[in-house]
C-alpha positions in Angstrom: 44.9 61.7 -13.1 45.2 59.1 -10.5 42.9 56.0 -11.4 42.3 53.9 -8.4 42.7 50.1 -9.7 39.3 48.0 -8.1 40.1 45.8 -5.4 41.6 41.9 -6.7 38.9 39.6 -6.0 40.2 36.6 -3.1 41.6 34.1 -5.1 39.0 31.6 -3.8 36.8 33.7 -4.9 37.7 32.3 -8.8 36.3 28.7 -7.9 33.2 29.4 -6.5 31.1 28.6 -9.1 32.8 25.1 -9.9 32.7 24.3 -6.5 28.7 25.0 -6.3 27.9 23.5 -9.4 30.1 20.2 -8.6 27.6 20.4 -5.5 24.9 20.6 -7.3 26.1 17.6 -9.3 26.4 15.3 -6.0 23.1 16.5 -4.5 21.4 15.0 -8.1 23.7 12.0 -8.2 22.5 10.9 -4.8 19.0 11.8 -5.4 19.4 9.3 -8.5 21.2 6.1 -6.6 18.8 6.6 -3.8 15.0 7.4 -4.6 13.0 8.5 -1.7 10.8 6.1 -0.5 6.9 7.1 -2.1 5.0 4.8 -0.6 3.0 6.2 2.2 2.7 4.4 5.8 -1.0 4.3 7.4 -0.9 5.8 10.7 -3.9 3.8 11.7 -1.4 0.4 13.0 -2.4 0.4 16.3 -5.5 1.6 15.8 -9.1 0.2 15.2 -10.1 -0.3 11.9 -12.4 2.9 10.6 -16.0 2.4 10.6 -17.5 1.7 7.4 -20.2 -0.4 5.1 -19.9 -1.5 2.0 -22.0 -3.0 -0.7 -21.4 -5.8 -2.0 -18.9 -5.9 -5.2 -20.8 -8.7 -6.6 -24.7 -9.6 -6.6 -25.2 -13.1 -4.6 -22.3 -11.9 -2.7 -21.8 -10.1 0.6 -20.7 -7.0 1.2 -18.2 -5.9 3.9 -18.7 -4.6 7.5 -15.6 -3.2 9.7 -17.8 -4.4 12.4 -16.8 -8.1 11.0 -13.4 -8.0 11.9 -14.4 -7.6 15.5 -15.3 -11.2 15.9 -12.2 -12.4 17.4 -10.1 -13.9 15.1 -7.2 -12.1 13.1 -8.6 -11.4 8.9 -6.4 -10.4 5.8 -8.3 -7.2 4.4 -7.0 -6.8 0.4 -7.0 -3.8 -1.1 -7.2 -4.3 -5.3 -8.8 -3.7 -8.6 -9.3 -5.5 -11.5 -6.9 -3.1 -13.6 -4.1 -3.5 -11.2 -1.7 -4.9 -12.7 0.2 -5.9 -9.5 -3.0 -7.6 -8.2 -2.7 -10.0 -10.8 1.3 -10.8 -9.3 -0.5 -11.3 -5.9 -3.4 -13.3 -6.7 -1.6 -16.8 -6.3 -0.3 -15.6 -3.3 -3.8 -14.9 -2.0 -5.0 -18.1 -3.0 -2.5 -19.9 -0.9 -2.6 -18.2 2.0 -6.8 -18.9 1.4 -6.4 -22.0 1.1 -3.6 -22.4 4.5 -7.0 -21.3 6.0 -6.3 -17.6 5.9 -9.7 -15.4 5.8 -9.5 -13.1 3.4 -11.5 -10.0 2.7 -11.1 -7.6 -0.3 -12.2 -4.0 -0.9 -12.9 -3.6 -4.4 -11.6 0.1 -5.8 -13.4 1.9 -8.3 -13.7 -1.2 -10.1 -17.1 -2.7 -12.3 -19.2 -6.0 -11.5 -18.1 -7.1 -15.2 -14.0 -5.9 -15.0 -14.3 -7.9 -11.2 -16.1 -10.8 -12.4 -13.6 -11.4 -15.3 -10.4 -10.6 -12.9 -11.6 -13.2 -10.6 -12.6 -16.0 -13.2 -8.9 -15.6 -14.1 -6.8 -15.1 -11.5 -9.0 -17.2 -8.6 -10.8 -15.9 -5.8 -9.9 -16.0 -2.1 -11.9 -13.2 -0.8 -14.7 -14.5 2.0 -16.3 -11.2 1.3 -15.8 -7.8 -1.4 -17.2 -4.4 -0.7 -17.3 -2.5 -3.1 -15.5 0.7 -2.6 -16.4 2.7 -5.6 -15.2 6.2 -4.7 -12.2 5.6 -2.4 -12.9 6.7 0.4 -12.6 3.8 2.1 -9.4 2.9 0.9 -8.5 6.6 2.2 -9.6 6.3 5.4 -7.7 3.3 6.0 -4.4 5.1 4.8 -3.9 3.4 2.1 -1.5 4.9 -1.0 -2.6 2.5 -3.9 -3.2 -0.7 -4.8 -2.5 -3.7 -4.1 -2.6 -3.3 -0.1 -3.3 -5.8 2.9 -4.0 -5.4 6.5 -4.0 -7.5 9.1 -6.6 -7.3 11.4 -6.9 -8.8 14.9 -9.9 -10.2 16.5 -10.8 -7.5 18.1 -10.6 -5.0 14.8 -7.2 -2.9 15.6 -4.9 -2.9 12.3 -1.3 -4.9 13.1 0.1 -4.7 10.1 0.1 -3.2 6.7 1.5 -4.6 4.0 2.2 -1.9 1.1 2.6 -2.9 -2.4 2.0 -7.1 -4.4 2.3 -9.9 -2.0 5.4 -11.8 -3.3 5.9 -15.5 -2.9 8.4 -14.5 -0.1 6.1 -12.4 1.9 4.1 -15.8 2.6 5.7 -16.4 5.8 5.8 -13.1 6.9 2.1 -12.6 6.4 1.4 -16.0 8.3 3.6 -14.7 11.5 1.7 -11.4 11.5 -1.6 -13.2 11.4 0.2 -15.7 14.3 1.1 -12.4 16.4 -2.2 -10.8 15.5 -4.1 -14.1 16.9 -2.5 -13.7 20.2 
């Protein structure tokens, strides 16, 4: 009887699997110290503001027009709700850039006249003007991935800029120059 032995496996060939599963660790490590970024860019800076009209968010108020930003001067367009939580870190940064003269107009999402009323007894209320946007799909058509958001607007109704995410006390100046460049 002559048994043939199997062929010896490369000797490699033995640290294979620790040498994928020590990948596999470094693929997950850097996955953890470096999150991909989830907020979601509008492609629509550059571009004129979509065409919309919206009711007003408040009775005795007025609604919102995309036509209105079309009147040659640059506007702040704020996207918020009353539950937001980070809406409530922007408001005083709202308020000062209102009151630095800044016009402000807000799209209300999926939000009641009562929740509204009470966030903006509260927290103050910059906004020249709040449509109501009760389904979203304004907010969608403008590209925007959540709330808060803000837009600048130039005065002939082409977004400039989008701001993603609370306005911070630090994003003041930033804001203003955008408005500056959007003016020009």
């Amino acid at each position: 009887m002559n048994e043939q032995t199997p062929p010896k496996a490369p000797r490699w060939a033995i640290w294979l699997p620790l040498a994928l599963f020590v990948a596999f660790v470094a693929l997950v490590m850097i996955g953890l110290y470096r999150p991909a970024d989830r907020n979601v860019a509008s492609t629509l800076v550059g571009k004129p503001m979509p065409e919309f009209q919206l009711p007003p968010a408040l009775p005795g108020r007025p609604g919102l027009d995309s036509r209105q930003f079309a009147n040659g001067s640059p506007h702040l367009v704020n996207i918020f709700a009353s539950w937001c939580l980070p809406c409530r870190v922007e408001a005083p940064q709202l308020a000062a850039l209102a009151k630095a003269g800044v016009p402000i107009e807000g799209i209300s999402v999926r939000d009641t006249t009562e929740a509204l009323q009470g966030f903006l007894a509260e927290h103050g209320d910059p906004f020249q003007r709040i449509g109501a946007d009760d389904d979203g799909k304004v907010q969608l058509a403008l590209g925007s991935s959540g709330v808060p958001e803000t837009y600048v607007i130039d005065g002939k109704g082409v977004i400039r800029y989008q701001h993603i995410g609370e306005i911070r006390p630090e994003h003041i100046p930033m804001i203003l120059d955008k408005l500056k460049e959007a003016a020009q």
